[in-house]
N, C-alpha and C positions, 0 to 999 in steps of 0.2 A: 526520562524519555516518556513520551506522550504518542501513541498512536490515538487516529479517530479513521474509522472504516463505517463506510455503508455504500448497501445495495442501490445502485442507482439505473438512472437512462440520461437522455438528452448529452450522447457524447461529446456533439458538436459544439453545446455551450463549452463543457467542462474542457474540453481540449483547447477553446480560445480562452475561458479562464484559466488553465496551467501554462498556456503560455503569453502570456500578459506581462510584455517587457513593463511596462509604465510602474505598478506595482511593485515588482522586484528588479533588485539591484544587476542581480546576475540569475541566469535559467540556462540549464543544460540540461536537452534531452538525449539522456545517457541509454537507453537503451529502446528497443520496439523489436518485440518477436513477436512472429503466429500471425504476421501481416505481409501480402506485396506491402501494402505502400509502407513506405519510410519514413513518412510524416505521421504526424501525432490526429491531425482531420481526416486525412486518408484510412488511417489504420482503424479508429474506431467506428468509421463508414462501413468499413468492410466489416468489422464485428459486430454491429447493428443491423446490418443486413445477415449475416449470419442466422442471427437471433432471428430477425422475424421470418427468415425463410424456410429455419428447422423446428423455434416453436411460437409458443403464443406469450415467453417471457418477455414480460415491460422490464423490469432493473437488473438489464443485461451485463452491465457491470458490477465491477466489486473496485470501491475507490479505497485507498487508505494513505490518510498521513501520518508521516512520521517524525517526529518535535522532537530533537534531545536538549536535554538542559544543557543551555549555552558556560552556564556557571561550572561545566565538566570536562571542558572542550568540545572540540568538535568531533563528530565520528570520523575514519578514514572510510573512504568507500568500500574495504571490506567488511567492516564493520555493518554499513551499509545495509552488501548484500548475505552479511549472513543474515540479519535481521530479516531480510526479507522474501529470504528465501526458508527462514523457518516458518517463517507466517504463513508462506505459499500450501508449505508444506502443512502446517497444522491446522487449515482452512480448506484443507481439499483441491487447494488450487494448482496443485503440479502439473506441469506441462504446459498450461493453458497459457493461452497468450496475454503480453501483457505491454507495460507502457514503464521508463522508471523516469522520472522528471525532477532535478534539483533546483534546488530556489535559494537565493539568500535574501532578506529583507531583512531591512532595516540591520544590518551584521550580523541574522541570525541563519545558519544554514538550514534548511529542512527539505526531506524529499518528501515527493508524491507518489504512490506503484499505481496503478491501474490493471486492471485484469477483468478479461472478458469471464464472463460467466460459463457462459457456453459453448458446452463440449461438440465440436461436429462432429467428432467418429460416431460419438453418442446420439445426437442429435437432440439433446435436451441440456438444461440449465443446472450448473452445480448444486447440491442446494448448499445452505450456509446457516446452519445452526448455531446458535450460540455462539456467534462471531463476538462479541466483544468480552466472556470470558475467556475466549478462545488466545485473542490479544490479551489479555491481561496474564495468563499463564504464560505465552512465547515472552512479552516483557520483562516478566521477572526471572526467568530462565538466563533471558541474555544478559542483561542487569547481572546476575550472578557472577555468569563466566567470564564476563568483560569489567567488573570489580567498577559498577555504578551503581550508584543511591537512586531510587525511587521515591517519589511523593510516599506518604503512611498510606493514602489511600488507594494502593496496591498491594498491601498485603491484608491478609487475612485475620489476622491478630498481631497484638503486639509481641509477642515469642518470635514469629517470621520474621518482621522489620528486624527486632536485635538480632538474629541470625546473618543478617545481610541479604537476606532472600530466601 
């Protein structure tokens, strides 16, 4: 499995590029909370206006994909959303609203999360330190309990890899 996460803006690109039938074979937008709207331009509308209305943060979101090795099968969607919801949780992202988008290309399945950055009760931006060892620990966490192989260059030494994680 292969996440890639960063801090970004320009929602409105990234929501007509996640949902870009031409690209992918099949797209299903599986989830949107922390929004009225229902759509995926609507909802990051309102979390961009959000942003500039409570602070002066530009990379109001936090985008992340998530790649599993096809050669493993496929995830089930719970699978899915535990992954996704440890990430939420070990990035500080609980509660906050978010976006979940599946894709298959070319026969390969992979999802998208999206998550607004910023907190309105708070009125400021999460912040997001060390997000990509961050991912790299929920990775091999899940990997573990879910009995998949990792690329070497997720673990720490060779002792961890023959461990299994």
């Amino acid at each position: 499995m292969i996440p890639f996460g960063s801090q970004r803006a320009l929602g409105q690109d990234l929501a007509t590029h996640l949902l870009n039938a031409h690209d992918n074979e099949t797209l299903e937008l599986a989830q949107v909370r922390g929004s009225v709207a229902r759509d995926l331009h609507g909802a990051f509308a309102e979390w961009e206006a959000v942003a500039h209305g409570l602070t002066r943060c530009r990379n109001y979101l936090y985008s992340l994909s998530v790649n599993p090795d096809p050669a493993q099968g496929r995830l089930t969607r719970e699978q899915y959303l535990d992954y996704i919801d440890r990430v939420e949780d070990r990035l500080g992202l609980s509660g906050q609203p978010r976006a979940v988008i599946f894709h298959i290309k070319h026969g390969r399945e992979h999802c998208h999360v999206v998550w607004s950055r910023v907190d309105a009760e708070e009125g400021k931006a999460r912040h997001l330190a060390f997000d990509h060892e961050k991912l790299m620990m929920v990775t091999r966490e899940f990997a573990r309990d879910h009995g998949l192989r990792l690329p070497d260059g997720y673990f720490r030494d060779k002792g961890e890899r023959d461990k299994g994680g």
